[in-house]
N, C-alpha and C positions, 0 to 999 in steps of 0.2 A: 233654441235658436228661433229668429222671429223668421215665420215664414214670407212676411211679404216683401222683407227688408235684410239684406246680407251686406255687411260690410268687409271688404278686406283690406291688404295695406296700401291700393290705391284705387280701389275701386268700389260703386256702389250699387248694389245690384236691388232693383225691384221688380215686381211682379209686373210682368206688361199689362197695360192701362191703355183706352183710347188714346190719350193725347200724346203716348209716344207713336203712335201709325205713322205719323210721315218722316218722324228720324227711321223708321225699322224698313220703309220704302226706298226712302233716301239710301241707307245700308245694301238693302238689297239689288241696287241698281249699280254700283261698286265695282270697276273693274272684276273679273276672276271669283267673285264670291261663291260660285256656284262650280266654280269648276269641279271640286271633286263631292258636288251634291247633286248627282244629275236628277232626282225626280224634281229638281226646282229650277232646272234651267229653263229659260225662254217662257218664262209664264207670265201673264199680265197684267195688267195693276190688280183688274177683279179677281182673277186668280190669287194674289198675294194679299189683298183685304181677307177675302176667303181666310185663309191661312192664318192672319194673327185673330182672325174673328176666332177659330176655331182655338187657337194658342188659347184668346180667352176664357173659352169656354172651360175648358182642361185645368187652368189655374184658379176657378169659380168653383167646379167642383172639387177638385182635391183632388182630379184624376191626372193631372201633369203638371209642373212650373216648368214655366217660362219668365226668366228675369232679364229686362233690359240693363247690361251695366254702364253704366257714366261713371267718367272720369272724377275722383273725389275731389281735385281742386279746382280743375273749369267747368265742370258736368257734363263736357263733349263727351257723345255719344261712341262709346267703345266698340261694343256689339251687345250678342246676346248671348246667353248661357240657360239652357235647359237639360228637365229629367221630364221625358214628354215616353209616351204611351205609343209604343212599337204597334203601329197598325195590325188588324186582326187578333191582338195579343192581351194577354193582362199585364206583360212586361214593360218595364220602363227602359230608356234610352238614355242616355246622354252624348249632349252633341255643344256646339258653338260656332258661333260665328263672330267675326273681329274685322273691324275695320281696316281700310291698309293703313290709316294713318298710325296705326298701334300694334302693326304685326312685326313681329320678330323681336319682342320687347318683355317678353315674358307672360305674357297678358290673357292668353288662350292659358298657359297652366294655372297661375294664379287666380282666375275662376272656375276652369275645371276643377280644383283644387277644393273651391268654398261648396262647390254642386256635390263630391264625393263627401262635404263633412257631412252638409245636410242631409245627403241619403242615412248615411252611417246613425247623427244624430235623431232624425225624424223619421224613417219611413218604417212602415211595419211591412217590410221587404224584405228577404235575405241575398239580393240581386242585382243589378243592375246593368246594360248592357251597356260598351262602346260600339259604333258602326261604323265602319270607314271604307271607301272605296280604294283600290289598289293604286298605288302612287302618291297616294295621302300620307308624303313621310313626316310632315309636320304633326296631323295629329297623330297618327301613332308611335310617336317618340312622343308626347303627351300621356297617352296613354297608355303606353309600359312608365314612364313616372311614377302615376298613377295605382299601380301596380294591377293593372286589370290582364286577365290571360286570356290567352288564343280560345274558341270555344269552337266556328266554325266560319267555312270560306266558302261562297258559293257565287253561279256568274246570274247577275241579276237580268242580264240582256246579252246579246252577239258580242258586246265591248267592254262591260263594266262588270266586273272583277269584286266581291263585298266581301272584305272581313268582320267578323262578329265576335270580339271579344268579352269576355264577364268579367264582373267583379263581384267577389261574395263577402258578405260581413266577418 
């Protein structure tokens, strides 16, 4: 499978690149996008440059992908779909994010979907994790799909509640 390029049946997934920054800004400023992502609520533009600089970085070395997917017949911008590097950890993640104009359409499984082939296909991992904050019943009905299992639950702050479920080859 080509790492920089994932096709599925309606969508096109590539490696973030400069010139998607202002559709993934654009994204990010998105009613609700953040609601069940708190370490990214309320953060700035320079904060959120920050953030895909580093996305860069992570898909340059081979140490995380991050793919923007567009739509296969108008190339509107869907969201995104990564296996990025669990802070302090050598573990990977999987996570996404999706536009509202394309939520509740299948569109979050069916890239989550192409991210587990790719781990499965390419990584020299026997691992990967889901992370989700409690109330997040969208993604975790994805990710029991998925077939990822419970692993562990802890409270990241006074209010937010984080499950960590795996998935093993």
């Amino acid at each position: 499978m080509d790492k920089t390029k994932i096709i599925t049946n309606r969508a096109t997934l590539t490696l973030l690149e400069l010139n998607d920054f202002e559709d993934m800004l654009s994204l990010f400023l998105e009613k609700d996008m953040f609601k069940y992502i708190s370490p990214h609520k309320d953060k700035s533009r320079e904060e959120r440059l920050e953030f895909l600089n580093l996305k860069l970085t992570d898909n340059k070395s081979g140490r995380g992908y991050y793919w923007v997917a567009r739509d296969s017949k108008s190339n509107d911008l869907i969201g995104a779909i990564n296996l990025t590097p669990i802070p302090e950890s050598n573990d990977l993640q999987i996570g996404w994010m999706i536009s509202n104009a394309y939520r509740g359409k299948g569109m979050a499984t069916e890239l989550a979907q192409a991210a587990k082939n790719f781990f499965i296909e390419n990584l020299n991992t026997d691992h990967i994790f889901a992370v989700f904050e409690e109330g997040n019943i969208a993604s975790e009905k994805i990710i029991k799909k998925l077939n990822f299992k419970p692993h562990k639950t802890f409270k990241e702050d006074e209010t937010t509640i984080v499950h960590t479920w795996i998935l093993k080859k």
